[in-house]
C-alpha positions as CSV (number, residue, x, y, z in Angstrom):
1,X,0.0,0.0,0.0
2,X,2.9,2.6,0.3
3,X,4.5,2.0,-2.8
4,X,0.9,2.8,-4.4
5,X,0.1,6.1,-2.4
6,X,4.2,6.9,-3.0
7,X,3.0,6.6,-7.0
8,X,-0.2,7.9,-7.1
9,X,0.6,11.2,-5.1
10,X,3.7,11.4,-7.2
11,X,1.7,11.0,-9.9
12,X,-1.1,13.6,-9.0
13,X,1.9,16.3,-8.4
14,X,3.4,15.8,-11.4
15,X,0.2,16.6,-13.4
16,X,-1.2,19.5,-11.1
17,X,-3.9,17.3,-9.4
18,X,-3.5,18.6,-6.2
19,X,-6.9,17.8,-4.7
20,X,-6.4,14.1,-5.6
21,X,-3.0,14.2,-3.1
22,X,-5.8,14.5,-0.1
23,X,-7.8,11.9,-1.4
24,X,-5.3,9.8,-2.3
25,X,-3.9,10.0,1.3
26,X,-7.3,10.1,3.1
27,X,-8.3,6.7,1.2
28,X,-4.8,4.9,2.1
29,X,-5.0,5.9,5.9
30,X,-8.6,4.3,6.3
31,X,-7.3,1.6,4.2
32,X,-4.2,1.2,6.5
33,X,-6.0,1.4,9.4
34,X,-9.0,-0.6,8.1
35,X,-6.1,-3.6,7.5
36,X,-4.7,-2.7,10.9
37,X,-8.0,-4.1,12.5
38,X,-8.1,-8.1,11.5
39,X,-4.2,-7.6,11.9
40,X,-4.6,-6.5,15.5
41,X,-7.0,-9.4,15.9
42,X,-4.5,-11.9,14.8
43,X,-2.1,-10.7,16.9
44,X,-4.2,-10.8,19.5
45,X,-4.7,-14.4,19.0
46,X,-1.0,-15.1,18.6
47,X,-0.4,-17.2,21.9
48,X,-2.8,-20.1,20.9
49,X,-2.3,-19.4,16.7
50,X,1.4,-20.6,17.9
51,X,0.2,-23.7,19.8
52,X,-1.6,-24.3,17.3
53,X,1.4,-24.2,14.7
54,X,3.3,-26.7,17.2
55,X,5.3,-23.8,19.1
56,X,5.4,-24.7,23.1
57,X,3.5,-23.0,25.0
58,X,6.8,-21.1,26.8
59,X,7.8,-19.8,23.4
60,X,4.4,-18.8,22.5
61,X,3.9,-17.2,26.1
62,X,7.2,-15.1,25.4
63,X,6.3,-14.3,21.9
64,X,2.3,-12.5,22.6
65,X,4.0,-10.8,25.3
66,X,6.2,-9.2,22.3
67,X,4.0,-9.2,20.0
68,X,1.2,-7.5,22.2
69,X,2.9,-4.5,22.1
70,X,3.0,-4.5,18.6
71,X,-0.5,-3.6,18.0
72,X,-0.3,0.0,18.5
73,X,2.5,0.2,15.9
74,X,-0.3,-1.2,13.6
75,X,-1.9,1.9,14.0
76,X,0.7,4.4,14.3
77,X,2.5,3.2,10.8
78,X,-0.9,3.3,9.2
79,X,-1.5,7.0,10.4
80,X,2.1,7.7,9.5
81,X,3.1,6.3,6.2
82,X,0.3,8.3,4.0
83,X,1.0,11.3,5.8
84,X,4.9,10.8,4.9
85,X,4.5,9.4,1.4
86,X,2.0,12.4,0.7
87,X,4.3,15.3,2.1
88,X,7.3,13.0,0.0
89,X,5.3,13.9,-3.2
90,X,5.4,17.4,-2.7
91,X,9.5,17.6,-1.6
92,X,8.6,18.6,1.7
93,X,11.0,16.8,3.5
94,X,11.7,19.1,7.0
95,X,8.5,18.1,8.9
96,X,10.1,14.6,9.0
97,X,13.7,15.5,9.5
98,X,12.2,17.4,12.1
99,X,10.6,14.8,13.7
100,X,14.2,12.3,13.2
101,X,16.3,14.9,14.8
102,X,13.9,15.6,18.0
103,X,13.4,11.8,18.3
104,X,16.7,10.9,17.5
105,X,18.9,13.1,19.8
């Protein structure tokens, strides 16, 4: 999905289609975070999905507790990436080196 919003906002710049940068971004974060949902359920469920695979139950103990606080990443990344990939389009780059250096340092 970013590669696609990376090319279609690219896309809509290049050919003075600026409303469709919005759009474009607006319909790949409820996309995102539409996929972030069954995602989030899966993960979840990944303590007895990895029984289930034949894991022991120690590993797959250890592993949800990881992987449980992966879920809001889910939805941070899906918030993010259009966002990013739409500001890309346009060559504005200093909100995000902005946000590297103040995170960063």
């Amino acid at each position: 999905m970013g590669s696609a919003v990376e090319t279609l906002c690219g896309q809509a710049y290049g050919v003075h289609k600026y409303d469709m940068l919005g759009v474009y971004m607006q319909r790949s974060t409820v996309l995102l975070m539409a996929t972030g949902v069954p995602l989030a359920v899966i993960y979840a469920f990944s303590r007895p999905i990895l029984v289930l695979l034949g894991e022991s139950p120690e590993i797959a103990s250890a592993a949800a507790v990881f992987v449980y606080g992966l879920v809001p990443q889910i939805f941070a990344y899906a918030a993010n990436f259009p966002i990013q990939k739409f500001l890309q389009a346009q060559s504005i780059v200093a909100p995000s080196a902005y946000t590297s250096a103040a995170t960063s340092g």
